[in-house]
N, C-alpha and C positions, 0 to 999 in steps of 0.2 A: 195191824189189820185194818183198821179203821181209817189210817193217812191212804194207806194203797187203793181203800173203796174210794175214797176220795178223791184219787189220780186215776182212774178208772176212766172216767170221763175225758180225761186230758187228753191220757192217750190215745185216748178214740178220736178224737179230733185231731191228734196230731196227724195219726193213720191214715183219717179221711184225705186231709187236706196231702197227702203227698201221693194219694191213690187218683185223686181227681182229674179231668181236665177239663172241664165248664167252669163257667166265673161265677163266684158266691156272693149273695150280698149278705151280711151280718147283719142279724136282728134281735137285738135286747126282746124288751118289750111293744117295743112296732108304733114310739108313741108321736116319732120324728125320721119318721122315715122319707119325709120333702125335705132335710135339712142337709143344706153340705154340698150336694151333688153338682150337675144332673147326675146320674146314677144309669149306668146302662142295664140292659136285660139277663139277670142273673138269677142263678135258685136261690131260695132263701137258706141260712142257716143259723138258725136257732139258735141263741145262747143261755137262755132265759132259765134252763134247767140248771145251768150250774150257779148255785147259789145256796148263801150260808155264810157263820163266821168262819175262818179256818182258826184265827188268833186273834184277844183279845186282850190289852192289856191296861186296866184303867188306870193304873199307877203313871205309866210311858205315857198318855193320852195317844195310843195309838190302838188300831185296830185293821187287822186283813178280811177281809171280806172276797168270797169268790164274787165274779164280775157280774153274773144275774142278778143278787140283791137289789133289792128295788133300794128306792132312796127311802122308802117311807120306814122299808124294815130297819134299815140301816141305822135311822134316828130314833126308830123303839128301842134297838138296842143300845144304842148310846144314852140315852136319857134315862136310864133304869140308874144308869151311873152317874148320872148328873154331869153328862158330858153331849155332846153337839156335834156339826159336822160343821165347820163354820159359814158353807158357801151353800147354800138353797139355790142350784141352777132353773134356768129357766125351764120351764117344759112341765112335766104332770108328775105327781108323785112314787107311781109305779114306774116313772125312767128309771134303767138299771142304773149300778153305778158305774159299768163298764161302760156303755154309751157316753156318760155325760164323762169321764177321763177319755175317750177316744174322740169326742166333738168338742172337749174342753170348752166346753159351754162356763158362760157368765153368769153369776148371779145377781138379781136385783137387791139394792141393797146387804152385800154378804157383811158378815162381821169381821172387823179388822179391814175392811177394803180387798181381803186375800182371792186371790185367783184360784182356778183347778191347779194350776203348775207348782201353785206356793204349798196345794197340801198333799201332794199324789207323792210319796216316798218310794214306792216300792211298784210293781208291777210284773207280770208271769204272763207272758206272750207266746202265742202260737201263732209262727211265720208261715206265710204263705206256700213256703220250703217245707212243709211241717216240722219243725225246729221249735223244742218247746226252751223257751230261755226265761230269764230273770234277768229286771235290771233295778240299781234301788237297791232297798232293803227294807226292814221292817222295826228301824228306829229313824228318831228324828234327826242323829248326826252320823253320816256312813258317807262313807268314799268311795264309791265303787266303781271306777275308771271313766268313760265316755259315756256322759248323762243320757243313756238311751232312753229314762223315764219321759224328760222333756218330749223326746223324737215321737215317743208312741200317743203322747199325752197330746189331743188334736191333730193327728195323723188320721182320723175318720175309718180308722180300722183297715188301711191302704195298706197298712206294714205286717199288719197279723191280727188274731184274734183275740184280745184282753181277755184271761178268762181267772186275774187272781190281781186282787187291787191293797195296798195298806196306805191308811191316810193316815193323816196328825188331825187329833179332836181337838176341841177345845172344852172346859168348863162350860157352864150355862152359867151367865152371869145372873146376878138378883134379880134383875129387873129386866125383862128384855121384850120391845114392846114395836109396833109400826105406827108411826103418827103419819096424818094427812093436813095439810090446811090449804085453802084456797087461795090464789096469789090477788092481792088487793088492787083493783084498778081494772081490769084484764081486759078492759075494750079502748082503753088508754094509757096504755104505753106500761102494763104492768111486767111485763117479761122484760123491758128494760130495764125496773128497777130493780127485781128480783133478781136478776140474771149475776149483776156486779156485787149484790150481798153474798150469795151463796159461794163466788170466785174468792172471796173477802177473806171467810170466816175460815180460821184455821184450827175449829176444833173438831175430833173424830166423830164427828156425825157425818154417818155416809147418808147422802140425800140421791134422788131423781127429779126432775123437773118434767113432770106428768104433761102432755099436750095434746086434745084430743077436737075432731072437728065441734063446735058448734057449743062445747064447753070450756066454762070458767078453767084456767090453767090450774096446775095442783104442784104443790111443794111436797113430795113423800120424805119418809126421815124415819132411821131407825135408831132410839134411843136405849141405850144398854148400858149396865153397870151397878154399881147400888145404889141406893137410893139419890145419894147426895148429888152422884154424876148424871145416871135421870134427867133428875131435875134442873143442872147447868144447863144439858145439852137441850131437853126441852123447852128452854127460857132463849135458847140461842137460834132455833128455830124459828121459836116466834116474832124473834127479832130481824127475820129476814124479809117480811114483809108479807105474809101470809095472815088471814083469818081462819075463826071458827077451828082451830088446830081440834083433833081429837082421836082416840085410837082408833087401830080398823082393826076387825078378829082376821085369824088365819084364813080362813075359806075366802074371804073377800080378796086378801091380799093375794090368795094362788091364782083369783079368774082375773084380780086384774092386770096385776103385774107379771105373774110367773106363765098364762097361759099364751097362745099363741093359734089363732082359726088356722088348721092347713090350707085355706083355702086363703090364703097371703101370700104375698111377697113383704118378705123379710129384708133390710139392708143394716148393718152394722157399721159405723163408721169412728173416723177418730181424725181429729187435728189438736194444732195447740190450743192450751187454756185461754191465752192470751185474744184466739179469735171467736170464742165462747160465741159473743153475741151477732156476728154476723152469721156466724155457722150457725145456731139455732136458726134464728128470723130468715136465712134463706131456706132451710128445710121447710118451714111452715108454712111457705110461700111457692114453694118445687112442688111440694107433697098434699095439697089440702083435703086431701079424704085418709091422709096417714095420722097413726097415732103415734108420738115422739117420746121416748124416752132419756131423758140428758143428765150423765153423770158427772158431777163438777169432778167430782176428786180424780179420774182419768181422762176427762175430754169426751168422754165417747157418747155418743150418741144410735139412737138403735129406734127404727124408724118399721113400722109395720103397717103395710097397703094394703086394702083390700083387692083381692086378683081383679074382680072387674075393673078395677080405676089403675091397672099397672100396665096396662096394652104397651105402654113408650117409654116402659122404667129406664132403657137407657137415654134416652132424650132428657126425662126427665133427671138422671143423676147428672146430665152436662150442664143443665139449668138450675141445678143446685151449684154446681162450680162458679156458673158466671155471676149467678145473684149474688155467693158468696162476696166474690172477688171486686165485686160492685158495690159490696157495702164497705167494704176496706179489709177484707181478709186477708194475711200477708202468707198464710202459712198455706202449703198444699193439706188436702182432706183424702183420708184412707179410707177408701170403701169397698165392702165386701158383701157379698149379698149372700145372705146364710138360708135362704129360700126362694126358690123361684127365677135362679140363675140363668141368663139370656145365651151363655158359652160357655164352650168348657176352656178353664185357662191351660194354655202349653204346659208342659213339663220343662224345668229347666234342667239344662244339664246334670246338674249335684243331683237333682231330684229323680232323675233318673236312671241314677245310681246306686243310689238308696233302694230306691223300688226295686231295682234288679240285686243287691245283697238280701233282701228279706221277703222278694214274692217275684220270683223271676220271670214263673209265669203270666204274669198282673192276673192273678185269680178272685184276687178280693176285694170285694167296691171296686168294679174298673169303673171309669167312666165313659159315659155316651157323650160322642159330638153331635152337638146342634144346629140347627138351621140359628143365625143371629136371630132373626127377626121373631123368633116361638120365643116364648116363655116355659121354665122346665117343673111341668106340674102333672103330675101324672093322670088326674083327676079330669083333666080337659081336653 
C-alpha cells in the first residue's frame, strides 16, 4: 500500500502531461531557473513535492531518492551513515537533486574529480508522451541496454520529468577539509608562476584558481583522507606558490564558490591543458569585471559577469579567442554560456529526433528564439 501512495504522484503526472497541450517549464526548487535556456513562456510545474528516500542501502553505497529531495536533505541522510554524495554542485543547497542530474551541473572542487554522469545510476522519467520509464538501475554494476541515464542526465528536463533518481555515495573520509592560500607575487607575473605548478603536480588534490577584479588571486584546494594524506596533499599545495594557506568553514565556501548572483551571465568553457596559461590570461583580459574560476584537472574554466558589464558577451567571447590565439593557444576553446545566453542554438538533426521519440509535442522546456543582440534574462 505504501509503494502505490508513492506512485500516486507519478501517475498523475504521467496523466497530466498526456492530457495537456500548453508547454511546461519544470521547476525543482526555482533556485536556477536563468540557467540553460533561453526558456520560452510556459506554465510552471512543480516538482518539488515528490520527495523522500524510496531506497537506501549503506552497505552498496547507494541510495534512491525521489527527484524533489533537496541536496541539503540528501546529505543529512547520508551522513547519519557516514556516507556523502561526492559532487556538491554549484547552486544553493535546497537545489533538488532532480535539477542538478537534469542540468548536470559541476561541482567545485568535487571529491575524486567525479561528474553528475559518474554518480547518476539509475533514473525513473516521465516523457513528454506521458510514458513513465526507467533507465539504470539501482546498483553500481548493471547493464541495462542504451544508456538513456547519460541522455536524461543534462538533457535540462527537454526529454521528461526526473521524478526518481539512485546515486553511488561515497564514505566520508577522516579528514575532509577546503584550504585557500593567496598566490605570491599577483601584480607580477604571479598567475604565470602558479599556473605551470598546479599543470605539474599530479597528486589528487582537486584545486581552482580563484580570479576576481581588483583581488590578490587564490589557489582553493580540497584536502581529504586521513590524516597522513592531509597532510601530503596540504604540503603540496603549499608548494604551489601560494601563501598564508588556511581552512574556509562551509558557509563561506557555498557564497563563494558554490553561489551564483541571477543577475549574471554565466559562460563555461574548456580547451587543452596544454593552453592553460593563454587561455586563463586572455579571459582576465576579455572579461575584467568577471570572476574566473580555473580547474587544472579538466581545463575548464567557468567565468561569471556581472549583467551590466555583459551588454557585448558576444564581442566579448570573439576577443577571448583572438587574445587567446595571440598569446600562442594552439588548441580551439569550448564555450557555452549556462546563463544569460544571447541565441537559441538550432537543433541538430539526431537532436531532433530524440525530442520527437520522448516529447513530440516539445511540451517541456521549449525554448524561446531571440533577437541576437538581447541578452536572455528575464529580469530586464
Amino acid at each position: 500500500m505504501a509503494h502505490a501512495a508513492a506512485e500516486a504522484p507519478v501517475q498523475q503526472l504521467a496523466e497530466q502531461l498526456r492530457e495537456t497541450r500548453e508547454p511546461l517549464r519544470i521547476v525543482g526548487s526555482g533556485s536556477w531557473l536563468h540557467g540553460g535556456g533561453p526558456w520560452g513562456a510556459a506554465t510552471p510545474l512543480a516538482t518539488r513535492a515528490l520527495h523522500g528516500v524510496v531506497e537506501y542501502a549503506p552497505g552498496d553505497l547507494v541510495i534512491t531518492v525521489r527527484a524533489g529531495t533537496t541536496l541539503a536533505e540528501l546529505a543529512a541522510v547520508a551522513g547519519e551513515a557516514g556516507q556523502m554524495f561526492a559532487l556538491a554542485p554549484y547552486g544553493a543547497p535546497d537545489a533538488t537533486v532532480g535539477a542538478a542530474v537534469a542540468t548536470a551541473t559541476p561541482g567545485p572542487l568535487s571529491y575524486g574529480d567525479y561528474t553528475m554522469r559518474d554518480l547518476v545510476l539509475g533514473v525513473q522519467v516521465v516523457t513528454g508522451n506521458g510514458d513513465i520509464t526507467r533507465a539504470g538501475g539501482r546498483v553500481v554494476k548493471n547493464v541495462a541496454g542504451f544508456d538513456l541515464v547519460r541522455l536524461h542526465t543534462g538533457a535540462f528536463g527537454t526529454l521528461g520529468v526526473i521524478t526518481e533518481v539512485s546515486l553511488r555515495l561515497h564514505a566520508v573520509p577522516m579528514r575532509d577539509a577546503v584550504l585557500v592560500g593567496t598566490v605570491r607575487h599577483a601584480t607580477a607575473g604571479g598567475i604565470d608562476d602558479v599556473l605551470p605548478r598546479i599543470l605539474a603536480q599530479r597528486a589528487p588534490l582537486p584545486m581552482l584558481l580563484r580570479c576576481t577584479p581588483h583581488e590578490a588571486p587564490e589557489l582553493w584546494a580540497r584536502v581529504s583522507g586521513n590524516a597522513a594524506r592531509a597532510a601530503a596533499l596540504e604540503a603540496q599545495l603549499e608548494s604551489c606558490g601560494v601563501a598564508d594557506v588556511h581552512p574556509v568553514a562551509p558557509a563561506v565556501v557555498q557564497q563563494t564558490l558554490h553561489h551564483t548572483d541571477h543577475d549574471s551571465v554565466m559562460l563555461r568553457a574548456r580547451t587543452h591543458r596544454s593552453d592553460a596559461m593563454p587561455f586563463v590570461l586572455a579571459a582576465i583580459d576579455a572579461f575584467p569585471q568577471g570572476t574566473l574560476l580555473y580547474d587544472p584537472a579538466f581545463g575548464s574554466l567557468r567565468v561569471t559577469i556581472p549583467f551590466a558589464s555583459a551588454t557585448a558577451i558576444d564581442r566579448d567571447i570573439a576577443s577571448w579567442y583572438r587574445l587567446a590565439a595571440a598569446r600562442g593557444a594552439m588548441h580551439t576553446i569550448s564555450v557555452v554560456v549556462d546563463q544569460g545566453r544571447t541565441v537559441t542554438t538550432p537543433r541538430l538533426p539526431l537532436d531532433e529526433s530524440i525530442k520527437r521519440a520522448f516529447d513530440a509535442r516539445d511540451i517541456l522546456n521549449p525554448l524561446a528564439p531571440l533577437v541576437p543582440s538581447s541578452l536572455a534574462h528575464p529580469e530586464v
